[in-house]
C-alpha positions as CSV (number, residue, x, y, z in Angstrom):
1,X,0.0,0.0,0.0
2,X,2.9,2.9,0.9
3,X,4.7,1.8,-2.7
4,X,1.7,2.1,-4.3
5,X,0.8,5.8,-2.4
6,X,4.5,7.0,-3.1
7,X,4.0,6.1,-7.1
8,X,0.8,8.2,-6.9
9,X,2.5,11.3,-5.0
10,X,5.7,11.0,-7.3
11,X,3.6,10.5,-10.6
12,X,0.9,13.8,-9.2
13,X,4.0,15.6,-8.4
14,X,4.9,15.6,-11.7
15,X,1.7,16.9,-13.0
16,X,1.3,19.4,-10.7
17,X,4.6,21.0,-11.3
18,X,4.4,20.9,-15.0
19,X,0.7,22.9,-14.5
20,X,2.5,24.9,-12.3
21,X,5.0,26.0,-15.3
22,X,2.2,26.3,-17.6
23,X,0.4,29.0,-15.4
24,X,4.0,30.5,-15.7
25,X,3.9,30.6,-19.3
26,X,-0.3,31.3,-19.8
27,X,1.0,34.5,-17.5
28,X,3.7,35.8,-19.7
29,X,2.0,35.0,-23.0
30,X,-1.3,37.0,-21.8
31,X,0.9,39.9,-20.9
32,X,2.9,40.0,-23.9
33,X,-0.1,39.6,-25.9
34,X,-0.4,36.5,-27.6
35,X,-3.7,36.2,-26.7
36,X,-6.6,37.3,-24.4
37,X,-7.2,35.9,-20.7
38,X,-9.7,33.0,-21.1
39,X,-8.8,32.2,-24.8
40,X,-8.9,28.6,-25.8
41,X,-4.5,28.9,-26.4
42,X,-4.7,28.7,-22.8
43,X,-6.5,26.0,-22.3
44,X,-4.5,24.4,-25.1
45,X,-1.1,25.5,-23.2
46,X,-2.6,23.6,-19.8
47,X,-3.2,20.3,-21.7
48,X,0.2,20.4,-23.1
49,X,1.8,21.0,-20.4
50,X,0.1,18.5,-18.6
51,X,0.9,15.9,-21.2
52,X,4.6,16.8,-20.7
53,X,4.4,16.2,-17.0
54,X,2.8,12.5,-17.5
55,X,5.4,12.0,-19.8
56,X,8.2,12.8,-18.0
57,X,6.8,10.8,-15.4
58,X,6.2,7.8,-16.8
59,X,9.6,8.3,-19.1
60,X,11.5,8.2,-15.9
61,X,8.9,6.2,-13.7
62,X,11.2,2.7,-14.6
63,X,14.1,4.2,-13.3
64,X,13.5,6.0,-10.2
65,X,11.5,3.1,-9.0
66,X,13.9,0.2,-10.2
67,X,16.6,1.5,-8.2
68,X,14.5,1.7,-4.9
69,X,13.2,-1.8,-5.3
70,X,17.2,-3.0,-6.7
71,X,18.1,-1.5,-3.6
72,X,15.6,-2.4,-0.6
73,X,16.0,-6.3,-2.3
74,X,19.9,-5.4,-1.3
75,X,19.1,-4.4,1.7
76,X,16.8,-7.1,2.7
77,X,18.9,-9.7,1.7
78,X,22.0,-8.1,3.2
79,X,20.1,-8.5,6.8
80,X,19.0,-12.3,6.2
81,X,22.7,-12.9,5.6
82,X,23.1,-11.8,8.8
C-alpha cells in the first residue's frame, strides 16, 4: 500500500509541477499579448503542459522506482545474511 501511495505522489507531483510552469507561461504569454485571458491557447497551453508532466513521469517512472526496489532487495537480503 505505501509503494503504491508514493508512485501516486511522485507520478501527481509531476503533474502538478508541470501545470505549475504552464500557469507560468499562460502568465507571460497574456501579458505580452499573444492572446486574451480566457482564450482557448490557454487551455491548449494547460493540456500540453500537462501531457509533458505525464510523460516525463512515466519516461523516468522505470528508473527511479527500479533503483529503490534494486536496492531495498539489497538491503533485505544483506540483513538475512546476517
Amino acid at each position: 500500500m505505501k509503494k503504491i501511495l508514493i508512485r501516486i505522489i511522485y507520478i501527481s507531483s509531476w503533474i502538478i509541477t508541470s501545470l505549475g510552469l504552464g500557469q507560468i507561461i499562460n502568465v507571460g504569454l497574456i501579458h505580452s499579448g499573444s492572446y486574451p485571458k480566457g482564450d482557448s491557447a490557454e487551455t491548449i497551453v494547460f493540456a500540453l503542459s500537462g501531457l509533458l508532466g505525464l510523460a516525463g513521469a512515466t519516461s523516468l517512472y522505470g528508473e527511479v522506482f527500479s533503483k529503490t526496489a534494486d536496492e531495498s532487495n539489497q538491503n533485505s537480503k544483506s540483513i538475512e545474511n546476517h
